[in-house]
C-alpha positions in Angstrom: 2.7 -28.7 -9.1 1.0 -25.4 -8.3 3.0 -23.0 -9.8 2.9 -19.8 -7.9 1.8 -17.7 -11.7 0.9 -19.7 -15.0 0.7 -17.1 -17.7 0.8 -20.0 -19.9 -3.1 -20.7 -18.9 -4.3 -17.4 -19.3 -3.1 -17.4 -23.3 -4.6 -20.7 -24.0 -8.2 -19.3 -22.9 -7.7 -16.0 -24.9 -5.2 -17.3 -27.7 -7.8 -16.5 -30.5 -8.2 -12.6 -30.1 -4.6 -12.4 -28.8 -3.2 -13.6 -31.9 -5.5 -12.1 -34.1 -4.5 -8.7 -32.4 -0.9 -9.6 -33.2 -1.4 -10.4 -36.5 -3.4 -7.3 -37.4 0.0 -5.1 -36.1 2.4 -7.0 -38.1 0.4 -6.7 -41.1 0.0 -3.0 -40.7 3.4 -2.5 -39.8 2.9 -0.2 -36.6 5.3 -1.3 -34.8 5.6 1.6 -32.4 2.8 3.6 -30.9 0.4 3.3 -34.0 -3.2 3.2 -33.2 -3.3 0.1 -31.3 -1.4 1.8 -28.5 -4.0 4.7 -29.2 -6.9 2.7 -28.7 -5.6 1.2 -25.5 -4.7 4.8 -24.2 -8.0 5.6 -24.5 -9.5 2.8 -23.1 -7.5 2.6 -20.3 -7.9 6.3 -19.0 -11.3 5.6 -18.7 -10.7 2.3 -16.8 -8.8 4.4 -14.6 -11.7 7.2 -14.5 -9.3 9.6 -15.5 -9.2 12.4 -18.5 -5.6 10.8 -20.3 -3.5 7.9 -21.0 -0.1 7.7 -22.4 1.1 4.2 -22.9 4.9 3.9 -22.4 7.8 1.0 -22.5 7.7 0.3 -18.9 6.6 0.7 -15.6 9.6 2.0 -14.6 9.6 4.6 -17.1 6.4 5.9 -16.2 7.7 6.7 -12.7 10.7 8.6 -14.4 8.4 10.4 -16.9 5.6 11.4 -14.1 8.8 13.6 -11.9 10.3 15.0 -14.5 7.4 16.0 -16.4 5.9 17.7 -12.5 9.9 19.2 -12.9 11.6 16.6 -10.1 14.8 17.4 -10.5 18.6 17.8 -8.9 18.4 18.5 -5.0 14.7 17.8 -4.4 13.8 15.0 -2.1 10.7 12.9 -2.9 9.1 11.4 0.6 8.0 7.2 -0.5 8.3 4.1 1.1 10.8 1.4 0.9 8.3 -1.8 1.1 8.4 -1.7 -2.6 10.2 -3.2 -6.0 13.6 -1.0 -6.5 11.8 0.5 -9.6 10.2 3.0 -7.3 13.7 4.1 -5.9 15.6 3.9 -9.2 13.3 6.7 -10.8 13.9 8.6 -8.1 17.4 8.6 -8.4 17.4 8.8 -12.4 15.0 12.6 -12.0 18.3 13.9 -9.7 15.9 13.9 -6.6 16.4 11.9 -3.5 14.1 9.3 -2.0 13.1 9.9 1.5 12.1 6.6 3.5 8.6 6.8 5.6 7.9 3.8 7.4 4.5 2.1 6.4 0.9 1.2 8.4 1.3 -2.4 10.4 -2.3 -3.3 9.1 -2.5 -2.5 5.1 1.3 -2.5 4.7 1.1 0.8 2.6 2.7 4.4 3.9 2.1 5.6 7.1 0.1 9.4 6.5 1.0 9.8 10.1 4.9 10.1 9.0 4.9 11.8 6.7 5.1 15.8 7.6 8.2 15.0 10.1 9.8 13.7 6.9 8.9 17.1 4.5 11.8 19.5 4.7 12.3 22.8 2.4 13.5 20.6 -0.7 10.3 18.0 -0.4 8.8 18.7 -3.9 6.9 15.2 -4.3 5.0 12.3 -2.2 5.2 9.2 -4.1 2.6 6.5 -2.2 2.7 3.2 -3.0 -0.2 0.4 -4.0 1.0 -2.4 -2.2 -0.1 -5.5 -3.3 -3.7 -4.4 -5.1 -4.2 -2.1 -1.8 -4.4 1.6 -2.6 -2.3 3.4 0.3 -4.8 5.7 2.2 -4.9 8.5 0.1 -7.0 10.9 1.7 -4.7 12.1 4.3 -1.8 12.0 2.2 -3.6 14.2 -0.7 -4.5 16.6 2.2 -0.6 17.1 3.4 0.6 17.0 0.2 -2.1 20.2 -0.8 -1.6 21.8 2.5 2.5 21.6 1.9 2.1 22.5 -2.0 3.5 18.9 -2.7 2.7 16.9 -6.0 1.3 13.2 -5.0 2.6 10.3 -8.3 0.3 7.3 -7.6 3.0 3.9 -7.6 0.0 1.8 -9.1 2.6 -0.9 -10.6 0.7 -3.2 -8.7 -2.9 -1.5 -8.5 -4.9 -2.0 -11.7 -8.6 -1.6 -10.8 -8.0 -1.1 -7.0 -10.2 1.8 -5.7 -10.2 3.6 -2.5 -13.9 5.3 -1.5 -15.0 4.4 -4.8 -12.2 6.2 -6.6 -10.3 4.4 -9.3 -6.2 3.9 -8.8 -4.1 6.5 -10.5 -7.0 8.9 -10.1 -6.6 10.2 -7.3 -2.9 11.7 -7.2 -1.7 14.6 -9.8 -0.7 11.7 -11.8 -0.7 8.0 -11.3 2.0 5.4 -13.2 1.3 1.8 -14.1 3.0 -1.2 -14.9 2.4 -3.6 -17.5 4.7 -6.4 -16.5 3.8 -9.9 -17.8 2.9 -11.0 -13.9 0.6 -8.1 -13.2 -3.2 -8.0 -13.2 -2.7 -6.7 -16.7 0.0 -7.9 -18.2 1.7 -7.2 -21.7 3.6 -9.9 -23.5 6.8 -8.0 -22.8 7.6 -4.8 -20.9 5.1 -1.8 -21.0 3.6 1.0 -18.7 1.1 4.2 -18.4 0.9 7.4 -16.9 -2.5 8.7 -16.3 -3.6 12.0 -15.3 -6.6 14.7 -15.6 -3.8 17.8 -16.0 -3.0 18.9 -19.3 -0.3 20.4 -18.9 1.5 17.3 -17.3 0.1 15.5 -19.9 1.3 17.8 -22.7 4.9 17.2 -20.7 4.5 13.7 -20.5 4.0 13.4 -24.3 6.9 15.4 -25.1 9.6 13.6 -22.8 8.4 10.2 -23.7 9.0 10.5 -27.8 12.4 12.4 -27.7 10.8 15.8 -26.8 9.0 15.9 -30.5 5.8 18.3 -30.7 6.2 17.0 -34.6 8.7 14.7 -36.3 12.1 16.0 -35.7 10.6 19.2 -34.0 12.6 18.5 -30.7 11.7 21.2 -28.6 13.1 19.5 -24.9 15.3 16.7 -24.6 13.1 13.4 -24.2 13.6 9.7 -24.2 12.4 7.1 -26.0 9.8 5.6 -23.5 7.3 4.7 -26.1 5.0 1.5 -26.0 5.2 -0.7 -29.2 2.6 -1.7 -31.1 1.8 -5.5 -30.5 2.1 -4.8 -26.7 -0.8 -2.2 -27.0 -2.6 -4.6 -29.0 -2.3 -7.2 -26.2 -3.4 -5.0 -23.6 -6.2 -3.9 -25.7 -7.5 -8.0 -25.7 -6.7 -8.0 -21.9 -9.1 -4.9 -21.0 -11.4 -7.0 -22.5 -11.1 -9.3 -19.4 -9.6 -7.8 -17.0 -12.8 -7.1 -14.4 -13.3 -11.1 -14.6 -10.1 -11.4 -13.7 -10.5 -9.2 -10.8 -13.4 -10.8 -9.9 -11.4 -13.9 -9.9 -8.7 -12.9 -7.5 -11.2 -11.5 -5.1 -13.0 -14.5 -4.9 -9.6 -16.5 -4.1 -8.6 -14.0 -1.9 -11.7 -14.4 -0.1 -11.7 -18.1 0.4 -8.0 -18.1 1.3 -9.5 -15.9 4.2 -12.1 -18.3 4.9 -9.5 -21.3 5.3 -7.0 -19.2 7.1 -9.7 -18.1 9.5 -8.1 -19.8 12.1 -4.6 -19.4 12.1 -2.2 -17.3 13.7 -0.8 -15.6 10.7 -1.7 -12.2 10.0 -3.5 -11.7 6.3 -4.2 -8.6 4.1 -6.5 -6.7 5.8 -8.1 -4.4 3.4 -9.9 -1.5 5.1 -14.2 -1.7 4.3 -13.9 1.4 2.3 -11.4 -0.4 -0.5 -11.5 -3.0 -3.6 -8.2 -5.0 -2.9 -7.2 -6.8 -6.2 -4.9 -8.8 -5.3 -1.9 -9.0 -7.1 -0.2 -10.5 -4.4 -1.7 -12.6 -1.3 0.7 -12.3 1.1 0.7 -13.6 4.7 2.6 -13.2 7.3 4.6 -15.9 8.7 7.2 -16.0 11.9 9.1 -19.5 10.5 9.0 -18.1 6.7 12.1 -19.8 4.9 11.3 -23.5 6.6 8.0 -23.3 5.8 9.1 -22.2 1.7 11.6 -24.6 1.5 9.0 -27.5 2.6 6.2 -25.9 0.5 8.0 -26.2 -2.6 9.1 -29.6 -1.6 5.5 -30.4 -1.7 4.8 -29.0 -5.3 3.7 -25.3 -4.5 5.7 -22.4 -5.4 5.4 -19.3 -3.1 7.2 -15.7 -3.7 8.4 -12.8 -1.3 7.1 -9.5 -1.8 9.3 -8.2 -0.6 12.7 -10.2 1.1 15.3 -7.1 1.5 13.2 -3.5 2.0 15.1 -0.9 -0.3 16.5 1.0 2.2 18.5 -1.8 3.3 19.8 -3.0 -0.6 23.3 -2.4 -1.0 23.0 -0.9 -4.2 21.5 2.0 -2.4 23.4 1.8 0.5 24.5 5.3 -0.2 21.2 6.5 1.0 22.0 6.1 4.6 19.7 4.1 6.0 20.6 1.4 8.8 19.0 -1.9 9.9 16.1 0.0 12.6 15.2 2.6 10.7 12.2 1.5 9.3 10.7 -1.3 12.1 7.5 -2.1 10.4 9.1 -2.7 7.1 11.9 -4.5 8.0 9.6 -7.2 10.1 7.0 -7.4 7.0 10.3 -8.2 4.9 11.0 -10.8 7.3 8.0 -12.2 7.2 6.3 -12.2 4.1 5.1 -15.2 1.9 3.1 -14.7 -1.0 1.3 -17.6 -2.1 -0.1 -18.5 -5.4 -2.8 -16.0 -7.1 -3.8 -15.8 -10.2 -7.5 -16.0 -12.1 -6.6 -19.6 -13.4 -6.0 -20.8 -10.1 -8.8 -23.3 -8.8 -10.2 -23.0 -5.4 -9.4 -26.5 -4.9 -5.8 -26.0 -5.7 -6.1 -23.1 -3.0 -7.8 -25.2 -0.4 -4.6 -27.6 -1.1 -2.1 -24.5 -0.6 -3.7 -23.5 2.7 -4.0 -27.6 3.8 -0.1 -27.6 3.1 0.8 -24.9 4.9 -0.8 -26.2 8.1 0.9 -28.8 7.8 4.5 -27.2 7.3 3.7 -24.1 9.7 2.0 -26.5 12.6 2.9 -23.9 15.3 1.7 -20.7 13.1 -1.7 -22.4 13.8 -1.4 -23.4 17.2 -4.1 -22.4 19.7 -4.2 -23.3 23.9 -6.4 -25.7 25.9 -8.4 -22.3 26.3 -9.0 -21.8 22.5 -6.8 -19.1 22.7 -4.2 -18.3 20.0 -0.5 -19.3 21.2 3.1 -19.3 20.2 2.9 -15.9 18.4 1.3 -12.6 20.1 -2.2 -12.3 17.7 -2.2 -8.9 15.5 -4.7 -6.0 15.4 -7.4 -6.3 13.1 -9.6 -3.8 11.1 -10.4 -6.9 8.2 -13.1 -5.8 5.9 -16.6 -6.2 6.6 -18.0 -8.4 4.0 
């Protein structure tokens, strides 16, 4: 088997210094924030190359914390995408404010700048990009509407840790940028967890507030917050994990690059990372035309694969009350139909990839097929702009 994420493996090679961090919280009984959760607050802002940190119980939460603390609220419309985990939507929703659905780029998969101003109308208070996959959506355009329409930009970096664009550092680059801690993730808790990072005080002074029951001192309440606080032992296991996290990184990169090399030449379109960015990798996902026959044989064979994502938001029936119809959003809904994410993860060997990739061929014969002519058949080939390295 080749299991498609083994968190198992990566606590066996740092089961020492995770369970002494463990220990050391239960034995000082600081159970919730506490100065584990300090020290990874502090450490983390500067992985991020940004001024603060505050360490929260989700990633979802973060998203909810980041609009209301930029004061989101009932009636305004926040422009995103809809090629992302419902988490994005929900906070939305939970600040009062309305999701508006931009379409995203064919080639990095992340939203479309050039969509964007035909979506702002006179309630458009927020742009929330998202980091699809370890790729930072092309920020530089976006930050430039969003200034030029007096627009606050949140950073969705559930997905992002690490991942730069022009050299600057995910999260950094937006008013404030939210994270996810999620087991799966490039940095993972052992349980739920989150961040919101930022180089604004006052956001940051707002943040605080709203995410331990609006206290400015015990039982002080002087708003009405929530209880979004990070507990102890998860801060202390993300404090091991920053320990390792650029190996990690390095790791995936390196899989991500041979995965490349072996998939050289097929006719499935792969990530393509512009020059100018570090793609992480948290997901490798490929495109495929025969998806579900080719998962259902894979796994047969003893290799789990994922979607990232099958059913595009706009088209979930929970939010059906949004509006959206099957055609609204082309290049979403044919990268949910196509989709396969296979397995990624620091652990993995390359040989185990080269065996994913030797599957595959042999499952997807007609994804790979090329003429008498050396040309590329079957499916029409897809623009490129791959990185240069």
């Amino acid at each position: 088997m080749i299991p498609f994420l083994d968190l198992k493996a990566q606590y066996t090679r740092i089961k020492p210094e995770i369970d002494a961090a463990v220990a050391r919280v239960i034995g000082s009984a600081n159970f919730v924030l506490g100065p584990e959760v300090a020290a990874f607050e502090e450490r983390f802002a500067e992985y991020c190359r940004t001024s603060h940190c505050r360490a929260v119980n989700s990633g979802t939460s973060a998203l909810h914390l980041a609009l209301l603390a930029a004061g989101i609220g009932a009636g305004d419309e926040v422009i995103t995408v809809s090629m992302t985990f419902v988490a994005t939507t929900a906070a939305i929703l939970y600040s009062g404010a309305k999701p508006v659905f931009v379409d995203v780029d064919p080639d990095t998969w992340t939203m479309n700048p050039a969509l964007i101003e035909a979506a702002i109308t006179p309630r458009t208070k927020a742009i929330m990009p998202v980091h699809l996959h370890g790729l930072m959506a092309d920020m530089d355009p976006i930050m430039s509407i969003a200034r030029r329409h007096g627009l606050v930009v949140i950073e969705d970096a559930a997905q992002a840790h690490g991942a730069e664009y022009k050299g600057r550092r995910a999260g950094s680059i937006g008013d404030v940028g939210c994270f996810s801690f999620y087991p799966g993730k490039n940095l993972g808790a052992f349980g739920e967890g989150g961040a919101v990072v930022t180089d604004q005080p006052d956001l940051l002074r707002r943040m605080s507030l709203l995410r331990d029951w609006g206290q400015e001192a015990k039982y002080k309440h002087v708003v009405a917050g929530y209880n979004y606080r990070m507990d102890g032992i998860q801060g202390a296991v993300l404090n091991v994990k920053m320990n390792h996290i650029e190996s990690w990184t390095d790791a995936r990169r390196s899989l991500a690059e041979r995965y490349d090399k072996l998939l050289s030449d097929n006719q499935l379109a792969c990530p393509q990372p512009p020059w100018y960015s570090r793609h992480v990798y948290h997901v490798y996902a490929v495109r495929l035309s025969r998806r579900d026959d080719a998962i259902k044989s894979l796994r047969d064979a003893g290799i789990d694969v994922g979607i990232h994502y099958p059913v595009p938001v706009h088209l979930q029936k929970a939010y059906a009350e949004l509006g959206y119809q099957p055609g609204d959003l082309p290049v979403t809904e044919m990268l949910a139909n196509e989709f396969l994410s296979l397995p990624i993860y620091p652990e993995l060997l390359p040989e185990q990839v080269a065996e994913v990739v030797s599957t595959l061929k042999r499952v997807a014969p007609l994804e790979f097929a090329r003429d008498v002519d050396g040309e590329r058949d079957q499916i029409p080939a897809e623009p490129s702009n791959r990185r240069a390295s």
